[in-house]
KETOR-77987 format. One record per residue (C-alpha): y, x, z; residue in one letter. Coordinates in steps of 0.05 Angstrom, whole numbers, padded with zeros to 5 digits, always signed. Each point is the difference from the previous one (the first is absolute). Layout:
BEGIN
YXZA ...
# end
This chain:
BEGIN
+02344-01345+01219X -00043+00001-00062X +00043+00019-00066X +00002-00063-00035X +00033-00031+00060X +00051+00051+00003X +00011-00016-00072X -00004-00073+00007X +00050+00006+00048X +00048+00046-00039X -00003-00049-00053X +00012-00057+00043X +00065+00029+00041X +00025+00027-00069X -00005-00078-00026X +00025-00033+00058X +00059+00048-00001X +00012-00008-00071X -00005-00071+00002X +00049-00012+00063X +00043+00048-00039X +00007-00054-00052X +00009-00057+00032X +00058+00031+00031X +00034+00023-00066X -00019-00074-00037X +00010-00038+00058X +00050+00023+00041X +00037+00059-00039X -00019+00055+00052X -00015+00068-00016X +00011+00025+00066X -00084+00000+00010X -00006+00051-00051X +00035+00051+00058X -00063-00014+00042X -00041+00063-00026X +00056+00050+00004X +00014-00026+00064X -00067+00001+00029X -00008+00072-00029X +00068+00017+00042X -00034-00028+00059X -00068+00045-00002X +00042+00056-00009X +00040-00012+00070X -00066+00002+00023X -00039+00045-00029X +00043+00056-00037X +00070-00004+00036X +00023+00065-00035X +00000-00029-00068X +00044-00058+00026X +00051+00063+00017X -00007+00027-00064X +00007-00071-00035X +00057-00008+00037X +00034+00067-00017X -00014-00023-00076X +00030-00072+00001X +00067+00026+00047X +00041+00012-00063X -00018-00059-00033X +00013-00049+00059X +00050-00054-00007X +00049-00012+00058X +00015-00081+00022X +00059-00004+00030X +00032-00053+00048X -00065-00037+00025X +00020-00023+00061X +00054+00030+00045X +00025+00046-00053X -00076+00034+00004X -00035+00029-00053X -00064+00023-00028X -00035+00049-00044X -00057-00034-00043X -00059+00025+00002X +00011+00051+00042X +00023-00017+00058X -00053-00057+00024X -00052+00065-00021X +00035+00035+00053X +00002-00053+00052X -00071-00004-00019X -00018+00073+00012X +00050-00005+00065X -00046-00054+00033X -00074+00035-00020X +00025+00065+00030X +00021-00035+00057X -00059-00040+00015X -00047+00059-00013X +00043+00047+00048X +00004-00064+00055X -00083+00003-00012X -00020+00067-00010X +00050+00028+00041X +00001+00066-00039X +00041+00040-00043X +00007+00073-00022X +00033+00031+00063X +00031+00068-00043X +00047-00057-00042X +00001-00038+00065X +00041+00058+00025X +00034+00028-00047X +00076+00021+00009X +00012-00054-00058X -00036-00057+00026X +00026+00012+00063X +00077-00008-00030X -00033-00065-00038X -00029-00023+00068X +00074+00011+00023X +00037-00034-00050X -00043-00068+00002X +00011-00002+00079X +00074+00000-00014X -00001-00037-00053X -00049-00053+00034X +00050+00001+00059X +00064-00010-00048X -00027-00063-00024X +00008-00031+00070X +00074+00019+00003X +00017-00024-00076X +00044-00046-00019X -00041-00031-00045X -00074-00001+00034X -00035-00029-00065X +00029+00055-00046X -00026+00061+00043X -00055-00033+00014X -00020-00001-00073X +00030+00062-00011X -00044+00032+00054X -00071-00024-00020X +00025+00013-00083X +00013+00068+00028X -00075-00004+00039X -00030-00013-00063X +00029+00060-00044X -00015+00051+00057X -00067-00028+00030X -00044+00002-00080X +00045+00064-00026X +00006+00040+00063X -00056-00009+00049X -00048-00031-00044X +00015+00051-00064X -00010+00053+00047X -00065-00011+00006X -00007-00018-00079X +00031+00071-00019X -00052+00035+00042X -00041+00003-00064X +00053+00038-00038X -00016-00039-00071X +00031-00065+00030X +00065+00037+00010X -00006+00012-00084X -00012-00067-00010X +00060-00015+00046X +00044+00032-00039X -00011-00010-00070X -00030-00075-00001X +00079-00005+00032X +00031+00039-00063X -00055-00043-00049X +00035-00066+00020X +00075+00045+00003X -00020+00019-00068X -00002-00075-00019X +00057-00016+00033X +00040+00047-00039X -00023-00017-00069X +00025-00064+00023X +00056+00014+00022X +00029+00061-00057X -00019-00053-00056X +00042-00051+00035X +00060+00050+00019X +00001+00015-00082X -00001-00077-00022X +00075+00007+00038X +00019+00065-00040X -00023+00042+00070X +00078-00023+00026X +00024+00010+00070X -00002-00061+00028X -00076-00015-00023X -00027+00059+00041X +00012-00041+00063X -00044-00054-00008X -00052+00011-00057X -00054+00017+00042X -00002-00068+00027X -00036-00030+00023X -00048+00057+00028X +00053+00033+00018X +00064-00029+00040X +00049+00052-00033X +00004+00072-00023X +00008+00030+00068X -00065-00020+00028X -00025+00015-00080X +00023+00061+00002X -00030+00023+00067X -00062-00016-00018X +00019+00044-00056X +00012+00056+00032X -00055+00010+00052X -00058-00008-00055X +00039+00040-00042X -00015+00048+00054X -00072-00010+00004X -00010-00002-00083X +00042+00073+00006X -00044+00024+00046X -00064-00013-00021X +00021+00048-00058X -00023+00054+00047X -00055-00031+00025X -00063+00043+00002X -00059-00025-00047X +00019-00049-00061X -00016-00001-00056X +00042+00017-00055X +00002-00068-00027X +00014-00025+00064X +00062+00053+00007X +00021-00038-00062X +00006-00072+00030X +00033+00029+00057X +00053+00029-00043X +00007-00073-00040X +00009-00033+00061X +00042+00046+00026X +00041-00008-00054X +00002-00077+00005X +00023+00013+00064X +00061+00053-00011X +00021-00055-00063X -00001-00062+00052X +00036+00033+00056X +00059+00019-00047X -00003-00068-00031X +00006-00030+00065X +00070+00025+00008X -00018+00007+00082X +00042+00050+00025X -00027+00004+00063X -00066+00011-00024X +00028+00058-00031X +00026+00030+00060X -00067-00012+00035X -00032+00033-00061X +00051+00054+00013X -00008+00012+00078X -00078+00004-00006X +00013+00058-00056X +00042+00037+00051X -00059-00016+00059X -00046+00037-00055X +00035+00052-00010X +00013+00017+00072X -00069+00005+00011X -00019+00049-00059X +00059+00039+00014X -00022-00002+00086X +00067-00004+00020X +00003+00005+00073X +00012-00068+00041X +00056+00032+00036X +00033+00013-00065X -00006-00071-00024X +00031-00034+00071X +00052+00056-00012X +00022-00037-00071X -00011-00058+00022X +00049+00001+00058X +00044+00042-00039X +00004-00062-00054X +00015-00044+00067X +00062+00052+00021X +00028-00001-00061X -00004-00071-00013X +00034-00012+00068X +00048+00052-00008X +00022-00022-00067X -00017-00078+00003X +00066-00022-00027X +00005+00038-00051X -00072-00008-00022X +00009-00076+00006X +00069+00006-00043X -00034+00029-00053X -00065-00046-00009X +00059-00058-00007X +00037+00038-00059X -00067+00000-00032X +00007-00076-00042X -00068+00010-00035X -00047-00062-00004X -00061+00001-00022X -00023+00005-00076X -00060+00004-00054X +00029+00073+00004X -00038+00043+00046X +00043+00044+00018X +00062-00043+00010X -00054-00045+00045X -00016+00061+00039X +00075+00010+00008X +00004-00070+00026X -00042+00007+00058X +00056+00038+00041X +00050-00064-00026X +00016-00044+00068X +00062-00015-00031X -00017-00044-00050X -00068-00010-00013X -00032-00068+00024X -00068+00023+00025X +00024+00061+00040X +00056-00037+00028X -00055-00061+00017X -00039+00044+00038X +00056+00033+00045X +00020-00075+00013X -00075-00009+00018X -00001+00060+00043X +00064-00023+00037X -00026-00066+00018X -00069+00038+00025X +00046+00043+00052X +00043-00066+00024X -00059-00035+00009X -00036+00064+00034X +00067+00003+00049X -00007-00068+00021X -00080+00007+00018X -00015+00074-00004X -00058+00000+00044X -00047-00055-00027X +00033-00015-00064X +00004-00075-00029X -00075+00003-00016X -00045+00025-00050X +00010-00025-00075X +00070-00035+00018X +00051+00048-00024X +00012-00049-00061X +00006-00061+00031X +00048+00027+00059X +00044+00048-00037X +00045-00045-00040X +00053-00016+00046X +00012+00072+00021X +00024+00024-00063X +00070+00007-00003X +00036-00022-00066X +00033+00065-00027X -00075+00033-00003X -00032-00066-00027X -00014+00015-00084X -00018-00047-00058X -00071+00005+00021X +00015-00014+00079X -00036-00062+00024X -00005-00042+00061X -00064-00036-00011X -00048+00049+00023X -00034+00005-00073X +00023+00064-00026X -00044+00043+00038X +00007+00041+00064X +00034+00064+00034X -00020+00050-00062X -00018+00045+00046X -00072+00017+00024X +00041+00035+00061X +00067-00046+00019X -00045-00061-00018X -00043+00001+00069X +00068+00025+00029X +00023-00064+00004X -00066-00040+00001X -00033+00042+00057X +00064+00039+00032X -00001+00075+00008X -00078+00011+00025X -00016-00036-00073X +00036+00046-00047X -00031+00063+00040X -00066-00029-00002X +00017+00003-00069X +00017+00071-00002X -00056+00021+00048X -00048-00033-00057X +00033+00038-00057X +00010+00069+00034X -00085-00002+00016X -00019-00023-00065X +00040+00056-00033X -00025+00061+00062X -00078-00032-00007X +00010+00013-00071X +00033+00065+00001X -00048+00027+00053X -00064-00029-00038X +00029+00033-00067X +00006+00079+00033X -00071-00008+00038X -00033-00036-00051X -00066+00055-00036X -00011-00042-00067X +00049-00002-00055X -00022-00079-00001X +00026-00019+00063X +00064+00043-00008X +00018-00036-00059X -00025-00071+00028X +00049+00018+00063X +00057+00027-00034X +00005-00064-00049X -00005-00048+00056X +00056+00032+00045X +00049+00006-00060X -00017-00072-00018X +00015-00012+00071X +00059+00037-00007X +00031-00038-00058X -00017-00064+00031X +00041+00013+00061X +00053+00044-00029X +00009-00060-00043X +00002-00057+00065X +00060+00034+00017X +00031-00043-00066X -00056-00052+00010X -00052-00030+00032X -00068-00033-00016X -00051+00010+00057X +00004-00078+00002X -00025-00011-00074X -00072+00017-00022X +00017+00042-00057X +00024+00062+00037X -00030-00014+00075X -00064+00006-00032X +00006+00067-00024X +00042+00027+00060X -00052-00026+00049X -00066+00023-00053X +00041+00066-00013X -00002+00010+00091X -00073-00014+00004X -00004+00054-00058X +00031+00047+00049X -00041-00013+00060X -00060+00005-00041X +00016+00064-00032X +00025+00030+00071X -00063-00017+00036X -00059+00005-00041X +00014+00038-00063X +00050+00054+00009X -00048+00047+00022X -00051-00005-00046X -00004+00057-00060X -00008-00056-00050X -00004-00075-00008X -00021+00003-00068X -00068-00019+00014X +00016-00069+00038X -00028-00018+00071X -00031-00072+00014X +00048-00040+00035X -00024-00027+00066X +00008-00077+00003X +00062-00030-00021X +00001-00049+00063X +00010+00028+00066X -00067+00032+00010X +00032+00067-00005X +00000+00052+00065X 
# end
């Protein structure tokens, strides 16, 4: 096509679009047309450059909104979520056409787990007692594992898309907090506040504060990352800062603890304390606790502390089930997870329906001032008792098969890894993992794009790391990524 025709016809879509643009604001008060570029733009990326829809999506996750209550108590994550669905279906129909995908991830001890959980999952949703529910619940979770796990795999081959991962995630954190700090002080920083300024990116401080913590991890850690520049040590250190000031502010004591357990993961492994030695405490903690269980119980009930703009005295409080609302709330939640696991402990009552079936097996002496029947306070706070009593007993050690791989890929990567790169790319991941999960034991949010995102990204780091970088003697120099879409060996 001769030049002047592409330019006449430049000049002539430009017009038309201009001019249809108009009509709809004059005539009929739409500006919805104006979305057309940025939507076409979306679209030739799905199809041309699928790993910068990952990373796009890795940046917007903190600042999605949640819509609640669309239809059949369902909700949605905007924009996120119809990216995902979107990714979900290309990778599908490639797969379905192609018929190819990198075998190594294919079969890896972590996708197989993944493979296993679906099935049961998948299978769970036949039994449920509400079929619509799982059945949401089932392709939502499809869409957060399919783009971060099996397609990210493939995306963190080339080892500067698992950079971009991280920090376009802490970029859009970043904002979040600024947002959320200058709103907490407009309230005098009180108590109360802490719970819900973050909204509406943000359901509460315990999913906040999660989040928190595992890029906390990752900013900490790439403090001893090989190569930067001292300008760029610099940022780190601001952000990490940010970071440390957030996480207190958020008044989320169990992202403290999680914080706390993935400090004494670390410092097993520097010290190379012997597994042996480790099972030893850690069945030693489970004797005494047996042995002395009354006695232990009597004296977390003598302790009266709530919690309080004081950080100690709300560090004392998180031992309180004696008076404090949200401990109390979730040993009522608990409760109801193990009546309803006795009455269907081998199939559960179905994925995602903990909150709709658990109301009318609490009991009223454990019932609080935050105890609802409804079904719209949340679920099972636990990322372990939760698919207890929504998938029986092979759900919750699914569960723990998932979490005891993630943690031995990463430990096993870390001592055979050559580079000082990958050790510190593998190290941050597993204790990220680690505070993620040491944390579901208070909460859980593997249904909710903010954290399943960067627990499912954070296991396709892992696989990644374990099969095609731990042996190299550096990574500094970066490889070219085969193709993003399954055309991988």
């Amino acid at each position: 096509m001769p030049e002047r025709t592409k330019i006449a016809w430049l000049y002539l879509v430009a017009s038309l679009f201009v001019a249809t643009g108009l009509y709809l604001i004059v005539q009929k008060d739409n500006y919805f047309f104006f979305a057309f570029p940025v939507v076409l733009g979306i679209l030739l990326l799905y199809l041309f450059s699928l790993d910068k829809v990952i990373l796009l999506i890795s940046f917007l996750v903190p600042l999605s909104v949640n819509l609640e209550n669309i239809d059949a108590g369902l909700s949605i994550s905007l924009p996120v979520e119809p990216l995902l669905f979107g990714v979900l279906l290309l990778f599908i129909s490639k797969l379905l056409y192609e018929r190819n995908y990198d075998k190594k991830i294919a079969k890896h001890p972590i996708t197989i787990i993944i493979y296993v959980m679906l099935l049961w999952m998948f299978i769970t949703t036949f039994t449920s007692e509400l079929p619509l529910v799982s059945v949401k619940y089932l392709v939502s979770r499809l869409w957060f594992v399919v783009p971060f796990f099996f397609v990210a795999a493939l995306v963190f081959k080339k080892i500067k898309n698992f950079h971009k991962f991280i920090w376009f995630y802490i970029a859009s954190l970043i904002i979040v907090i600024i947002y959320t700090i200058s709103r907490h002080a407009g309230f005098g920083f009180s108590e109360n506040t802490a719970n819900w300024v973050m909204t509406p990116f943000y359901n509460d401080h315990t999913a906040y504060g999660s989040a928190l913590a595992m890029y906390l991890i990752f900013s900490a850690g790439y403090l001893f990352y090989p190569g930067l520049k001292p300008i760029q040590r610099l940022a780190i250190i601001a952000v990490t800062g940010a970071l440390v000031l957030a996480i207190v502010l958020s008044l989320s004591r169990a992202a403290w603890i999680s914080l706390a357990a993935s400090l004494v993961v670390l410092m097993i492994v520097i010290l190379k304390i012997k597994f042996r030695w480790i099972l030893l405490g850690f069945v030693s903690i489970i004797f005494v606790f047996i042995t002395f269980e009354h006695e232990i119980i009597d004296t977390l009930e003598k302790n009266k502390q709530d919690s309080s703009n004081d950080l100690v005295e709300h560090v004392q409080s998180i031992s309180n089930i004696s008076s404090d609302a949200s401990n109390l709330e979730r040993i009522n939640r608990w409760q109801a997870a193990f009546r309803l696991f006795d009455e269907r402990p081998l199939f559960g009552w179905g994925p995602g329906t903990y909150q709709f079936v658990y109301g009318p097996l609490q009991r009223s002496k454990e019932k609080t001032i935050i105890s609802t029947n409804s079904g719209d306070k949340g679920n099972a706070h636990s990322e372990y008792i939760g698919p207890l009593s929504e998938m029986g007993l092979p759900g919750m050690l699914i569960v723990f098969m998932l979490v005891g791989t993630l943690i031995y890929t990463g430990l096993k990567t870390f001592n055979r890894s050559k580079s000082k790169e990958v050790k510190v790319i593998t190290m941050t991941t597993t204790l990220a993992l680690v505070s993620y999960f040491v944390h579901g034991l208070l909460n859980n949010f593997l249904d909710t794009d903010k954290l399943s995102i960067p627990v499912w990204g954070c296991a396709a780091i892992l696989v990644v790391m374990d099969l095609y970088y731990a042996d190299k003697e550096s990574i500094t120099k970066d490889t070219r990524a085969e193709e993003v879409i399954p055309n991988t060996e």
